[in-house]
PyMOL Python script that loads the backbone (N, CA, C, O; Angstrom):
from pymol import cmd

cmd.read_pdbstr("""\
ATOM      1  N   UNK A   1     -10.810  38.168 -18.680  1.00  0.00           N
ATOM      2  CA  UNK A   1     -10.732  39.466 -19.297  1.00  0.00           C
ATOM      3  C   UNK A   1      -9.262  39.872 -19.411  1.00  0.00           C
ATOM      4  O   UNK A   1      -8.364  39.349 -18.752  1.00  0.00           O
ATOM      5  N   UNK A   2      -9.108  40.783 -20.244  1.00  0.00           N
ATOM      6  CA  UNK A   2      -7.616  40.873 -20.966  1.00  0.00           C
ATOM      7  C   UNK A   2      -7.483  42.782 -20.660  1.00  0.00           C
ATOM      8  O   UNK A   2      -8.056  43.633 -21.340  1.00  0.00           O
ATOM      9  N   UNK A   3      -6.867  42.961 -19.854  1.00  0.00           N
ATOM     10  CA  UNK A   3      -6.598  44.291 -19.597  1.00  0.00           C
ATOM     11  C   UNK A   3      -4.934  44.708 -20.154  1.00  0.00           C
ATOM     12  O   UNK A   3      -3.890  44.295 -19.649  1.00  0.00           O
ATOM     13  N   UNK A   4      -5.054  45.505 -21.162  1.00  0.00           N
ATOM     14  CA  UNK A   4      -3.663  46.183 -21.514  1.00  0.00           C
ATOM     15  C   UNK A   4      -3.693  47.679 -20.973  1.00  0.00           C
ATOM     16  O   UNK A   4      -4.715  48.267 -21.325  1.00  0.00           O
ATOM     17  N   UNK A   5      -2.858  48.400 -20.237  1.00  0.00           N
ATOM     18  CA  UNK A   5      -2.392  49.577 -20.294  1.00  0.00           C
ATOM     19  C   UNK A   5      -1.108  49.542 -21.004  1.00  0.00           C
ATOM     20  O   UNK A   5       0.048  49.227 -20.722  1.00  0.00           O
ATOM     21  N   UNK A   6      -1.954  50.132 -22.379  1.00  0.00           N
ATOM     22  CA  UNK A   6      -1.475  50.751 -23.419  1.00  0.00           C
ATOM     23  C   UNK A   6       0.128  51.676 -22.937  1.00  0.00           C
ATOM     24  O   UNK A   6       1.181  51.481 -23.544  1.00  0.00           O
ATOM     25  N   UNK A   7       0.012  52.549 -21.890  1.00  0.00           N
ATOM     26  CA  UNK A   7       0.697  53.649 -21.259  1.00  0.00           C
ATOM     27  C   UNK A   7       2.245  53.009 -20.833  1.00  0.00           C
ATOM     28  O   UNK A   7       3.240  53.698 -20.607  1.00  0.00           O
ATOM     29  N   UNK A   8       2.187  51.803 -20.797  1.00  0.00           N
ATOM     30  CA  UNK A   8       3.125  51.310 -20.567  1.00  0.00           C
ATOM     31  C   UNK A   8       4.078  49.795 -21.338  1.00  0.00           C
ATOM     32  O   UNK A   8       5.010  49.066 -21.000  1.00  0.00           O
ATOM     33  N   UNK A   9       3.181  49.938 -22.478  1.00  0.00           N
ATOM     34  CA  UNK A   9       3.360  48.860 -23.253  1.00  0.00           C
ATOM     35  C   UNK A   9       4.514  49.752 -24.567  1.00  0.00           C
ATOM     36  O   UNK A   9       4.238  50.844 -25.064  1.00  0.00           O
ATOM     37  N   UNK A  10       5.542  49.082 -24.827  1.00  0.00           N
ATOM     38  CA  UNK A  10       6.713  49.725 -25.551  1.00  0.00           C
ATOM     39  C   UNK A  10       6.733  48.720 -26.873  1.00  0.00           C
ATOM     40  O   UNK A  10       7.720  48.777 -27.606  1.00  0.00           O
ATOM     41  N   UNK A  11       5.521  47.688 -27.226  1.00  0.00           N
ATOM     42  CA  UNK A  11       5.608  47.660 -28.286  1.00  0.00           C
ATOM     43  C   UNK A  11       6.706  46.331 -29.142  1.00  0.00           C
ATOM     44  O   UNK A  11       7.145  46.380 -30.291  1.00  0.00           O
ATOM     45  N   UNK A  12       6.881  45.359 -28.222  1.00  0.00           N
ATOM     46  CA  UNK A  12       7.796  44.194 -27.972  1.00  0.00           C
ATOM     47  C   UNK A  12       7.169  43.383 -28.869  1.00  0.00           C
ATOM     48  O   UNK A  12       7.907  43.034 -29.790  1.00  0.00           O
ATOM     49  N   UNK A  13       5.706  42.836 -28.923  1.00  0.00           N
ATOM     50  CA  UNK A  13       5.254  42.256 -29.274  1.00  0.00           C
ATOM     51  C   UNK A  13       5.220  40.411 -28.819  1.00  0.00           C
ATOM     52  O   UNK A  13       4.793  39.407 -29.389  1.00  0.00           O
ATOM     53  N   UNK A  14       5.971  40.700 -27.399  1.00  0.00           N
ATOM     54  CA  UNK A  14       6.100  39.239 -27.006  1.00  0.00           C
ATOM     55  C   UNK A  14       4.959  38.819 -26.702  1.00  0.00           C
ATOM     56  O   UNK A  14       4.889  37.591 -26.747  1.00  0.00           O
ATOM     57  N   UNK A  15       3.668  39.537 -26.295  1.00  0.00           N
ATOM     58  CA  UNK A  15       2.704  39.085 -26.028  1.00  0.00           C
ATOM     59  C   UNK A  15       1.871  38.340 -27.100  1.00  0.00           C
ATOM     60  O   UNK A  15       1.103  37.387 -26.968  1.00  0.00           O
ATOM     61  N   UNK A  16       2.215  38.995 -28.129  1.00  0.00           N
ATOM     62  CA  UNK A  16       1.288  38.516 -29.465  1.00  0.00           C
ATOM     63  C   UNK A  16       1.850  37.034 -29.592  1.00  0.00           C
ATOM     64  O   UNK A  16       1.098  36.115 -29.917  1.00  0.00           O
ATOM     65  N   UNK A  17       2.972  36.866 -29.370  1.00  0.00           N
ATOM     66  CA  UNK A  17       3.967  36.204 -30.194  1.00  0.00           C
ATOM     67  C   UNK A  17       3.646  34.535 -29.487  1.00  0.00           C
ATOM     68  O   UNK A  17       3.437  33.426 -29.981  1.00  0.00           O
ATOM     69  N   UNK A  18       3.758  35.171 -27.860  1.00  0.00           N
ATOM     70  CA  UNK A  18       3.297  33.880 -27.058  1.00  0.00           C
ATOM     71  C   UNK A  18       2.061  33.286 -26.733  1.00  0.00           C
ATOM     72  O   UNK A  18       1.901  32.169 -26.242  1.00  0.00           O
ATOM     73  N   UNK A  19       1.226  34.082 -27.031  1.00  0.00           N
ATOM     74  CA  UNK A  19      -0.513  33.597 -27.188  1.00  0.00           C
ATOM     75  C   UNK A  19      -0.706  32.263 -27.787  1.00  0.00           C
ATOM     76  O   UNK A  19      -1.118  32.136 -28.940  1.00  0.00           O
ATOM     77  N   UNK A  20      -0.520  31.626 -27.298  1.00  0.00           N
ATOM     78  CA  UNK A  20      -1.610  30.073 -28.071  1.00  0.00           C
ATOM     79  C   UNK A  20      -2.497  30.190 -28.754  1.00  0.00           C
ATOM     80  O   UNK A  20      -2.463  29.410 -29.706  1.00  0.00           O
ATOM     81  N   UNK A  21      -3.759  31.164 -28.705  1.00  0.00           N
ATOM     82  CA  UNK A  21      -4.409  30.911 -29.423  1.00  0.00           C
ATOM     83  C   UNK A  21      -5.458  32.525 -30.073  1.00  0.00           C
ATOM     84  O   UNK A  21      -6.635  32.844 -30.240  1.00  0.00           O
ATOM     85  N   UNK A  22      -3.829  33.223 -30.273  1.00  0.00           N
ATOM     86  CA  UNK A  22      -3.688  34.440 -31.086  1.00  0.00           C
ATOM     87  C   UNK A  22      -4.594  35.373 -30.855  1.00  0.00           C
ATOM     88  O   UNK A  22      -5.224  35.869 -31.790  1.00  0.00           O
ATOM     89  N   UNK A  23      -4.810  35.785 -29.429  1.00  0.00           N
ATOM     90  CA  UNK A  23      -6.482  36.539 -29.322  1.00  0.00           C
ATOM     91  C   UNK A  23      -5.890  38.312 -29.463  1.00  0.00           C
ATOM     92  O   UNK A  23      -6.589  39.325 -29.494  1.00  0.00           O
ATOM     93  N   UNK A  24      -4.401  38.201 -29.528  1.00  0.00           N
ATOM     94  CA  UNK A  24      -3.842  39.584 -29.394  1.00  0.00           C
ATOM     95  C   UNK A  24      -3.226  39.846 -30.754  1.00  0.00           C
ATOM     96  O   UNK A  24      -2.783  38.923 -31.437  1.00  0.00           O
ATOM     97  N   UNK A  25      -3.196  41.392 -31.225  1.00  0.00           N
ATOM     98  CA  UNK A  25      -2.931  41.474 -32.476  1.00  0.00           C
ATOM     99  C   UNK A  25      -1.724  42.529 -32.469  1.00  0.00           C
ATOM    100  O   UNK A  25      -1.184  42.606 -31.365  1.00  0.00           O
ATOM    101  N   UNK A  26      -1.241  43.269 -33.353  1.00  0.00           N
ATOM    102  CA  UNK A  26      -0.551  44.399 -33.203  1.00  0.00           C
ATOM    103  C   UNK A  26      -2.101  45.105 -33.975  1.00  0.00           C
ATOM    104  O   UNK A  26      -2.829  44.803 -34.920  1.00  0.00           O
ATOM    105  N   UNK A  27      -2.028  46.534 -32.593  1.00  0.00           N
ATOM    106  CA  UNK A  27      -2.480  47.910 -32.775  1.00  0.00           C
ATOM    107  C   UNK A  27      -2.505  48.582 -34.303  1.00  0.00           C
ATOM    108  O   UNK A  27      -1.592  48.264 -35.064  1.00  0.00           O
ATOM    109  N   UNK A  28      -3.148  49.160 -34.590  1.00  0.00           N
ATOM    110  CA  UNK A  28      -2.599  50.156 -36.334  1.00  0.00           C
ATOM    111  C   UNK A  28      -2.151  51.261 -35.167  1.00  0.00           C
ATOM    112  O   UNK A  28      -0.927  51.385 -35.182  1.00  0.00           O
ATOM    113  N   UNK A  29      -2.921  52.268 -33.958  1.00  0.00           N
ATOM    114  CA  UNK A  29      -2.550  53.157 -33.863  1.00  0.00           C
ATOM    115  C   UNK A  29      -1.619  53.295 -32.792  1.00  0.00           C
ATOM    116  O   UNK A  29      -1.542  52.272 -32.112  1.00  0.00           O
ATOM    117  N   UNK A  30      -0.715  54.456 -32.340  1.00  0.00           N
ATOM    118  CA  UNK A  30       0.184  54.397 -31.520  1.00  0.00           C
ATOM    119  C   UNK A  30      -0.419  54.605 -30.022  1.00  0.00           C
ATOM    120  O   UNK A  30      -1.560  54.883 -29.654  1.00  0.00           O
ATOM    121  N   UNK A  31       0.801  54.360 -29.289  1.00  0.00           N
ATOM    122  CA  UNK A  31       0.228  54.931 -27.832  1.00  0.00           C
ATOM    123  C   UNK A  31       1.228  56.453 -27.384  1.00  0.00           C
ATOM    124  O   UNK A  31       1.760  57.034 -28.330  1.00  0.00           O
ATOM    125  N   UNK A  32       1.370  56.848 -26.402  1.00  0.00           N
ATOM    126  CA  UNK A  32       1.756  58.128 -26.745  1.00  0.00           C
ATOM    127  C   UNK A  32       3.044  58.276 -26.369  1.00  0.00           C
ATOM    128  O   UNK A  32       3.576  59.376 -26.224  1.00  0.00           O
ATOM    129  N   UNK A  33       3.703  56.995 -26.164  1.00  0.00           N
ATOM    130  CA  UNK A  33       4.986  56.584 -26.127  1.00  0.00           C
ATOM    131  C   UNK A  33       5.721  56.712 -27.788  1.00  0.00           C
ATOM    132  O   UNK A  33       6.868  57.067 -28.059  1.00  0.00           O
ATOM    133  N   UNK A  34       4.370  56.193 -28.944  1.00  0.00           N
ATOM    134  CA  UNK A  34       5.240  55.746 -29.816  1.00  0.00           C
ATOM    135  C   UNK A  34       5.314  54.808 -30.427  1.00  0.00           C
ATOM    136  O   UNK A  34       5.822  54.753 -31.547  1.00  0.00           O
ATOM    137  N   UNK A  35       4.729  53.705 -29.700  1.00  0.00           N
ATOM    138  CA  UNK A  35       4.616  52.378 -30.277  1.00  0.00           C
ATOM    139  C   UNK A  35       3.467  51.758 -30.021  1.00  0.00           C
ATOM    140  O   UNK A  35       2.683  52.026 -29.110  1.00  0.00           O
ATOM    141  N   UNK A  36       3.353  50.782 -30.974  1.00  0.00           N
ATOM    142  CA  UNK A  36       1.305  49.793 -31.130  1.00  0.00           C
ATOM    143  C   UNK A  36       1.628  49.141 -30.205  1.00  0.00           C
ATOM    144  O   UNK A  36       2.651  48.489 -29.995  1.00  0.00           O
ATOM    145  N   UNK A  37       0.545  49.348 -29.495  1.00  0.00           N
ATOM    146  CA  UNK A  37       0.180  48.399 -28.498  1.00  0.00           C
ATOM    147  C   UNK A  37      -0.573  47.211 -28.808  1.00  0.00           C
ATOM    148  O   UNK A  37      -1.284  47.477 -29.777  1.00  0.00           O
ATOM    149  N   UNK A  38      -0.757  45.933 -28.402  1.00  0.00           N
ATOM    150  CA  UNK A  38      -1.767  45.022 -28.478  1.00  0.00           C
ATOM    151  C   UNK A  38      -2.775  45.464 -28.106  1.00  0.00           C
ATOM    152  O   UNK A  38      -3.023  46.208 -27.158  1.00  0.00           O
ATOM    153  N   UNK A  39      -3.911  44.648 -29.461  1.00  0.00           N
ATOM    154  CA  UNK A  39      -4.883  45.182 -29.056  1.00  0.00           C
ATOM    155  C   UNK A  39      -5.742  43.368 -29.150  1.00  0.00           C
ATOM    156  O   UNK A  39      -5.366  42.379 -29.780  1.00  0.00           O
ATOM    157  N   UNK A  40      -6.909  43.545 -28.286  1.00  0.00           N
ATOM    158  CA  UNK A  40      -7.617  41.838 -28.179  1.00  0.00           C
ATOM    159  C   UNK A  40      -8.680  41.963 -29.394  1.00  0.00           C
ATOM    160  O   UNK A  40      -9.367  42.968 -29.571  1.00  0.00           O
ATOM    161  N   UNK A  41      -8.719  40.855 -30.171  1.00  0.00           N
ATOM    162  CA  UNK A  41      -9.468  41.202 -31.093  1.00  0.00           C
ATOM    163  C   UNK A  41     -10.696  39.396 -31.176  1.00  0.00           C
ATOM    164  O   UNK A  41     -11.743  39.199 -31.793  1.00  0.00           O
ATOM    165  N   UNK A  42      -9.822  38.399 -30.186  1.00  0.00           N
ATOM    166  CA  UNK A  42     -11.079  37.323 -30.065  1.00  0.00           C
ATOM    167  C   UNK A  42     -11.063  37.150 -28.653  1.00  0.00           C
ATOM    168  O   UNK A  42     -10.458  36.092 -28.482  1.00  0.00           O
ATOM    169  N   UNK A  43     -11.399  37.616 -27.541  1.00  0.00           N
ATOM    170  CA  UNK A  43     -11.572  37.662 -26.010  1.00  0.00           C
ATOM    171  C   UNK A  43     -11.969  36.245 -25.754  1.00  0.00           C
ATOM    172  O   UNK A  43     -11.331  35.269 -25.358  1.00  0.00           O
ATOM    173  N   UNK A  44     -13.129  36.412 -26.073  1.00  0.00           N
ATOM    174  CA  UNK A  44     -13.836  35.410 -25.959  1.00  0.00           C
ATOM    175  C   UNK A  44     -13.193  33.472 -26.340  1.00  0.00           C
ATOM    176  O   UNK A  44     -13.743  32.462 -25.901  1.00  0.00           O
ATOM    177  N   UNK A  45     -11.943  33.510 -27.244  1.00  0.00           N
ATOM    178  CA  UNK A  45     -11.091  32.592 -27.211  1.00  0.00           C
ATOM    179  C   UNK A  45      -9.776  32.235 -26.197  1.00  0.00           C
ATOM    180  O   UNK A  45      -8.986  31.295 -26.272  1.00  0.00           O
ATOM    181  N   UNK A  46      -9.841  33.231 -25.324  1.00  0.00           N
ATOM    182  CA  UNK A  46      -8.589  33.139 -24.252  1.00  0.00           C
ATOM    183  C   UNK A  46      -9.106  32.315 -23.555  1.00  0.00           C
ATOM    184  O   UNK A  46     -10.230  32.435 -23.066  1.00  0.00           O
ATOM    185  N   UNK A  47      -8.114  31.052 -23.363  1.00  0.00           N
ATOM    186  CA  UNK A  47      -8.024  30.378 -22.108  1.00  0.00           C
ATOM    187  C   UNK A  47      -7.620  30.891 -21.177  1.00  0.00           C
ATOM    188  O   UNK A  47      -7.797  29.923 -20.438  1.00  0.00           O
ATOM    189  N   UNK A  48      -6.981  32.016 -20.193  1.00  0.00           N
ATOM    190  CA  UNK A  48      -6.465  32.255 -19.658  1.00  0.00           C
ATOM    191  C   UNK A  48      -4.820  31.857 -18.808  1.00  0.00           C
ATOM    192  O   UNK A  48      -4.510  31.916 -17.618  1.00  0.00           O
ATOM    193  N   UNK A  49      -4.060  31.471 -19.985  1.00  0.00           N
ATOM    194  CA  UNK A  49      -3.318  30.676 -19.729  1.00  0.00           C
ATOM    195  C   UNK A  49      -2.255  31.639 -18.894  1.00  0.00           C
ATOM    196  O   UNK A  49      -1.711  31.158 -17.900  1.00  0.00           O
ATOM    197  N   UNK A  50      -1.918  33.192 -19.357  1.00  0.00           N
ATOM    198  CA  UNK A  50      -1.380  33.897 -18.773  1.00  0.00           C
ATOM    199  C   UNK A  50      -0.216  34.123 -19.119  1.00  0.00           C
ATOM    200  O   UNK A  50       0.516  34.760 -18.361  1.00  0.00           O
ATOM    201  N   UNK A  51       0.287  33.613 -20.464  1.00  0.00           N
ATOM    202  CA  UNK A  51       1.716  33.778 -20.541  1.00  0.00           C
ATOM    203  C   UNK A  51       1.816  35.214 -21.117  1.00  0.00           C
ATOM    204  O   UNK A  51       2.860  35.733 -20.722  1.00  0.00           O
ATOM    205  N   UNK A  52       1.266  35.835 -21.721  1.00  0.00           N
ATOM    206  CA  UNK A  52       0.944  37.184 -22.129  1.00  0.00           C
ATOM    207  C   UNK A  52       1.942  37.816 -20.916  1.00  0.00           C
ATOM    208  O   UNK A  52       3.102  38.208 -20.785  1.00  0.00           O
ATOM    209  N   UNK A  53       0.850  37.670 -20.209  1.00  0.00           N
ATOM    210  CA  UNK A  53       0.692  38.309 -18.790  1.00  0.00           C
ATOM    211  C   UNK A  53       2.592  37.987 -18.012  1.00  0.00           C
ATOM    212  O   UNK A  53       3.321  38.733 -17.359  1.00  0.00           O
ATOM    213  N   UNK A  54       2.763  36.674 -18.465  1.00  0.00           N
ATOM    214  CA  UNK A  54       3.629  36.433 -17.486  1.00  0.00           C
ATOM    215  C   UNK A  54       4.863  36.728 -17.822  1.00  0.00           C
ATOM    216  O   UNK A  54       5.802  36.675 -17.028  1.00  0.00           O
ATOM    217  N   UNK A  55       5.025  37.297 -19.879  1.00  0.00           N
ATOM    218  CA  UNK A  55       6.308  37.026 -20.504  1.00  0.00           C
ATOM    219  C   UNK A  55       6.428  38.410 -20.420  1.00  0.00           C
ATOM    220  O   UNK A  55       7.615  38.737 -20.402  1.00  0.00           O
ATOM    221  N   UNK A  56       5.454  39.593 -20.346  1.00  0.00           N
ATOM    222  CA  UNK A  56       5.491  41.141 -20.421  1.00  0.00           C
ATOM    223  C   UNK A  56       6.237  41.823 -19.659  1.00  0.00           C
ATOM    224  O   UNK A  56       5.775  42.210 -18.585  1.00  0.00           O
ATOM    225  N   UNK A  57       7.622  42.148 -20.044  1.00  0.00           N
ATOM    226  CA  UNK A  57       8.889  42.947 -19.474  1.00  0.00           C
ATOM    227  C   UNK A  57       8.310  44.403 -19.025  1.00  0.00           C
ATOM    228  O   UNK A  57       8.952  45.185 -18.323  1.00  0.00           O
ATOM    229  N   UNK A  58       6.917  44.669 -19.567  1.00  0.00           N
ATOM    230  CA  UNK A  58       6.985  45.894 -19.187  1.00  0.00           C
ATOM    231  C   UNK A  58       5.647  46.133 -17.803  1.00  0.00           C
ATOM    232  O   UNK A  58       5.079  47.162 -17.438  1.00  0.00           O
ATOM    233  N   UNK A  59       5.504  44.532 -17.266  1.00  0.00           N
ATOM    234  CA  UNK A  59       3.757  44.633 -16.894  1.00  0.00           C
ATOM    235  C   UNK A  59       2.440  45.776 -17.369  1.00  0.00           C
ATOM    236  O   UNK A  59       1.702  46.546 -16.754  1.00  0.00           O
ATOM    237  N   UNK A  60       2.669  45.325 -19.031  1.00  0.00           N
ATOM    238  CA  UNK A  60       1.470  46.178 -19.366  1.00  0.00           C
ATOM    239  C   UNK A  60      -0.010  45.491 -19.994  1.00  0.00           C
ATOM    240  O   UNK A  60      -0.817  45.860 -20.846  1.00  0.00           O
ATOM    241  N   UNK A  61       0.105  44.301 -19.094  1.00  0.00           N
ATOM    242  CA  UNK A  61      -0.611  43.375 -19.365  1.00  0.00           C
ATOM    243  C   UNK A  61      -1.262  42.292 -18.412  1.00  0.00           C
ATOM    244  O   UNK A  61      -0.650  41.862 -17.434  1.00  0.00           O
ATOM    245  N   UNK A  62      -2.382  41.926 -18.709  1.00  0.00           N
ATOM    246  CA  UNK A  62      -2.627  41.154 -16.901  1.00  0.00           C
ATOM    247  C   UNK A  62      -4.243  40.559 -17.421  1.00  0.00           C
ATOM    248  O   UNK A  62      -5.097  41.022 -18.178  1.00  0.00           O
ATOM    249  N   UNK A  63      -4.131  39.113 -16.463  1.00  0.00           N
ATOM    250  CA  UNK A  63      -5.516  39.270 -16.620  1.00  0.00           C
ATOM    251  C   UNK A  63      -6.354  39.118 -15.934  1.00  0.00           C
ATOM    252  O   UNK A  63      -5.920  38.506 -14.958  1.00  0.00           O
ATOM    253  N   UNK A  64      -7.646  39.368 -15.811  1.00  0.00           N
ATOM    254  CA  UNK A  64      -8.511  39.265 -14.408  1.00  0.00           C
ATOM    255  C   UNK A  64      -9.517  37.968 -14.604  1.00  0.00           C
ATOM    256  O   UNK A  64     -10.022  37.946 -15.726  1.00  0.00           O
ATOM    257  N   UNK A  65      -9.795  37.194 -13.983  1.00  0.00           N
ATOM    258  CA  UNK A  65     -10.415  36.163 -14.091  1.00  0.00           C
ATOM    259  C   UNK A  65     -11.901  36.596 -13.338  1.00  0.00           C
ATOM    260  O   UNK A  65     -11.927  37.065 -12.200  1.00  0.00           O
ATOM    261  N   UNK A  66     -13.113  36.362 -14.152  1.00  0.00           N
ATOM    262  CA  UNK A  66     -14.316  37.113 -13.935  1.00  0.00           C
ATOM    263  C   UNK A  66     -14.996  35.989 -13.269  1.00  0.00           C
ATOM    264  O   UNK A  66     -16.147  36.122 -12.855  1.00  0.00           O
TER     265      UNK A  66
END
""", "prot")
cmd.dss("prot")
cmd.show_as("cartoon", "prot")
cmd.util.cbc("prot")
cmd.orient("prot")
């Protein structure tokens, strides 16, 4: 599972960028910072590889293994 807090995500887009296998998108709407957050749009295709998770300068990103 792919947990973003939005609240702390500034909108870098490194997460999208480093996904293997593109399950993260850019947001249309803002967060109340200002900037799109990622949003997951194929879950169900994450390997859990974690680089999302691991490249995110702002830890607004993480994932929980179910």
């Amino acid at each position: 599972m792919i947990i973003i807090d939005e609240n702390f995500c500034k909108g870098c887009r490194i997460c999208t960028e480093f996904c293997p296998t593109k399950v993260l998108e850019d947001s249309t709407t803002i967060n109340k910072k200002g900037y799109y957050p990622p949003v997951v749009t194929k879950e169900g295709e994450c390997h859990g590889c974690r680089l999302c998770e691991l490249h995110c300068p702002e830890f607004a990103i993480f994932i929980v293994n179910e």
